[in-house]
N, C-alpha and C positions, 0 to 999 in steps of 0.2 A: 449787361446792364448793371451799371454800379448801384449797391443800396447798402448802406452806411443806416439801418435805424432808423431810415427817414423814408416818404413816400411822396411821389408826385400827387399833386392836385386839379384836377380838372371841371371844368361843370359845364353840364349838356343843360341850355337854358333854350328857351322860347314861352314864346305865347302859352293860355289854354289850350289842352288838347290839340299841339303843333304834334305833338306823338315823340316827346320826349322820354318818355318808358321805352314806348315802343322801339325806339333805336338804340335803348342802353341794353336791352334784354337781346336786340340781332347781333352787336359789337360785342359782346361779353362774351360768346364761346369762342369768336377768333382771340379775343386776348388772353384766354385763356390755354386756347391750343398754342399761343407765343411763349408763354409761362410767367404772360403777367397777372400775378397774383391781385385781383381790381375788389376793391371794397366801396361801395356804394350808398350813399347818407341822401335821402331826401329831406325836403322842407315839407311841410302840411301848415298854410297858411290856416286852417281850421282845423278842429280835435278830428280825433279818428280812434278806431275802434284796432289794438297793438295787441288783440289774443283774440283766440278762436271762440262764441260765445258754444257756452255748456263745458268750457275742460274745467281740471279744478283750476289751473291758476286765473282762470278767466273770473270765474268764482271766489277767487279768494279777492281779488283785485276789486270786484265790484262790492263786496263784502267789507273794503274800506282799507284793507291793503295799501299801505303806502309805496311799494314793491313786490313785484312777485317773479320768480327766477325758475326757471325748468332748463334743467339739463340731461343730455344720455351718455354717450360715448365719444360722439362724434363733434356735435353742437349744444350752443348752448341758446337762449332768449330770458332777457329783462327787460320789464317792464315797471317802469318809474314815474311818479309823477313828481313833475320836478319845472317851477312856473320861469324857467329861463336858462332853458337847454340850449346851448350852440353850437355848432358845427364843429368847430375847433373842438371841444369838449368833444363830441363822438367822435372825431379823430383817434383823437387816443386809443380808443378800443381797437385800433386797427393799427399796431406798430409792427408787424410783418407786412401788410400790405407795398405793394410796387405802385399803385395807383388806386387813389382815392374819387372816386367820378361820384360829384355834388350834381342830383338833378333838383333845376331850378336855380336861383340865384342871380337870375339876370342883372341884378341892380350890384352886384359883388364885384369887386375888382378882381378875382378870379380869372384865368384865363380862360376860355369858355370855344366849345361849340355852340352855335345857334341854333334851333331849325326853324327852317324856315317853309312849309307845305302848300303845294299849289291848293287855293279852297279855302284855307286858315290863318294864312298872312303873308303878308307880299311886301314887308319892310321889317329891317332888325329894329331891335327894343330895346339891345343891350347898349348899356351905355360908354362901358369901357371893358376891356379886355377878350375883348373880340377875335378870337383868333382865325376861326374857320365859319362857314356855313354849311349848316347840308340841309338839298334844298332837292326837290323834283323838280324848280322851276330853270331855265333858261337864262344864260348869263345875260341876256340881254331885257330880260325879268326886273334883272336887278341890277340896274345902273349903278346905283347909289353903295355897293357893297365893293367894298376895296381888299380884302380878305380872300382869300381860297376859298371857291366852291366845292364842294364834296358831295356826291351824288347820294341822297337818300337812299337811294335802294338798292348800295353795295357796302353793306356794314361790313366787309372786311378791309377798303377802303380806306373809310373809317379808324378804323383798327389801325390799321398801319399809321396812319397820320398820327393816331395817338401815340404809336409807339417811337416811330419817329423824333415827334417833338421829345419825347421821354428823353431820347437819347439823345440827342446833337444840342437839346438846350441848358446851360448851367442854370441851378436853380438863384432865385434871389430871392430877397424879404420884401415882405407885401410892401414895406414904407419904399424902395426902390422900384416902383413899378413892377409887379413878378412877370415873368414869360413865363414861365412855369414854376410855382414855386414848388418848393418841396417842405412836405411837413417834419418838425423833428418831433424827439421824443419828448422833448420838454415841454412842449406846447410852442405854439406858432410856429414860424415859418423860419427855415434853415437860412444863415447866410450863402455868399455864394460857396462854391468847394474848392 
């Protein structure tokens, strides 16, 4: 796998609670046993709680901290308040990564898996960059999806599709419709290679 500095982009979107963790968390150790190094950015439409309450930095931060940073040997974590953090910005923090997986985003022109869960939704949401579905339901489920199905409950599968498209697709810039784009280090989206 070629990597030049730059990383592939992906985003695992669906509905609420369609179990888009839950299939980023069963795909991650096969792309890991691949040696795709996958770096992971959610959205939180609402605030959330980004330190464990009782450490100090949880303490210092509530204490009025405008950042607070703990590191040991191995990793590190910051916490920042900061009123219009973007994706693209936390990119950055991840210029070794081979693959960048955005959960959520459905509304993104990102190229995207869907899920789609018998029980929790029975039509895509997403409006463009559609690539794949994974789905427990039956192709005949889902007339209306023109995309590859992908079996929910073989997240190696999964994995491969991703690794897949990594490989056999050139990257391009969001304003050229991406197939997959690939991040640089300068911020935004690489041209093609």
């Amino acid at each position: 796998m070629e990597k030049a500095g730059t990383s592939y982009v992906f985003a695992v979107s669906g509905i609420k609670n369609s179990g888009k963790t839950t299939l980023i968390t069963r795909v991650l150790p096969f792309l890991t046993k691949h040696g795709v190094k996958t770096a992971v950015i959610k959205h939180d439409g609402h605030d959330f709680e980004a330190d464990v309450p009782g450490t100090d930095s949880y303490r210092h931060f509530q204490a009025g901290a405008y950042g607070t940073a703990v590191f040991s040997g191995e990793k590190y974590m910051v916490v920042k308040r900061e009123k219009r953090a973007t994706e693209k910005e936390l990119m950055k923090l991840f210029p070794e990564a081979d693959l960048i997986l955005l959960e959520g985003f459905k509304d993104s022109s990102y190229p995207k898996i869907e899920v789609i869960r018998r029980g929790n939704s029975r039509k895509s949401v997403c409006r463009e960059g559609l690539r794949a579905v994974a789905t427990d339901l039956l192709p005949e489920e889902l007339p209306d999806i023109d995309v590859p199905l992908l079996n929910l409950n073989a997240p190696e599968e999964i994995a491969e599709f991703l690794i897949d498209a990594m490989s056999r697709e050139r990257p391009r810039t969001v304003s050229s419709d991406p197939v997959l784009p690939r991040r640089s280090e300068s911020d935004g989206i690489a041209g093609p290679a």
